[in-house]
N, C-alpha and C positions, 0 to 999 in steps of 0.2 A: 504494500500500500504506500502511495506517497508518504513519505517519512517528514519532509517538509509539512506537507498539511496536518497531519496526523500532532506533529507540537504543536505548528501554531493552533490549534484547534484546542489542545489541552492545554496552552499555557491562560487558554481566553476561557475555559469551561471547567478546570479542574480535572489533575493528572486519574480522579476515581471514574469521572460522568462518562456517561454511555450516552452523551450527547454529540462529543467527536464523529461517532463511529457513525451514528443517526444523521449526522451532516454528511459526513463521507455516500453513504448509501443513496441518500439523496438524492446527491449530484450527482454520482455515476461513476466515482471514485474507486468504488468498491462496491463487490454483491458479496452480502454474508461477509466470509472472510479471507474472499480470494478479490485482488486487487482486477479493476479493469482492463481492457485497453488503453479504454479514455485515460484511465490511473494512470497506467505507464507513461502515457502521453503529457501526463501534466508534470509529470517527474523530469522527465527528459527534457520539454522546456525551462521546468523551474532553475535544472544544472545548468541549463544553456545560456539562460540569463543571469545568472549569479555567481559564473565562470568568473575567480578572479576579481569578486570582491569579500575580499575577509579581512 
């Protein structure tokens, strides 16, 4: 599952809530507990834009 959304999600909802996961499914991030397409898709960009800035 996007590991980037999956914190930001817990740092805004609480590392316990089962709200993350309820946003991820949502959007299309995730079914159950295997990550999407779309997931991988938004991974792959999130690296691609934050390439080199830390």
């Amino acid at each position: 599952m996007p590991k980037f959304l999956e914190d930001k999600l817990k740092r805004e909802y609480g590392a316990s809530s089962k709200i993350p996961y309820k946003i991820m499914n949502r959007i299309g991030a995730i079914r159950g507990n295997k990550e999407t397409a779309k997931g991988r898709a938004m991974a792959k960009k999130h690296r691609r834009d934050t390439r080199g800035r830390r």
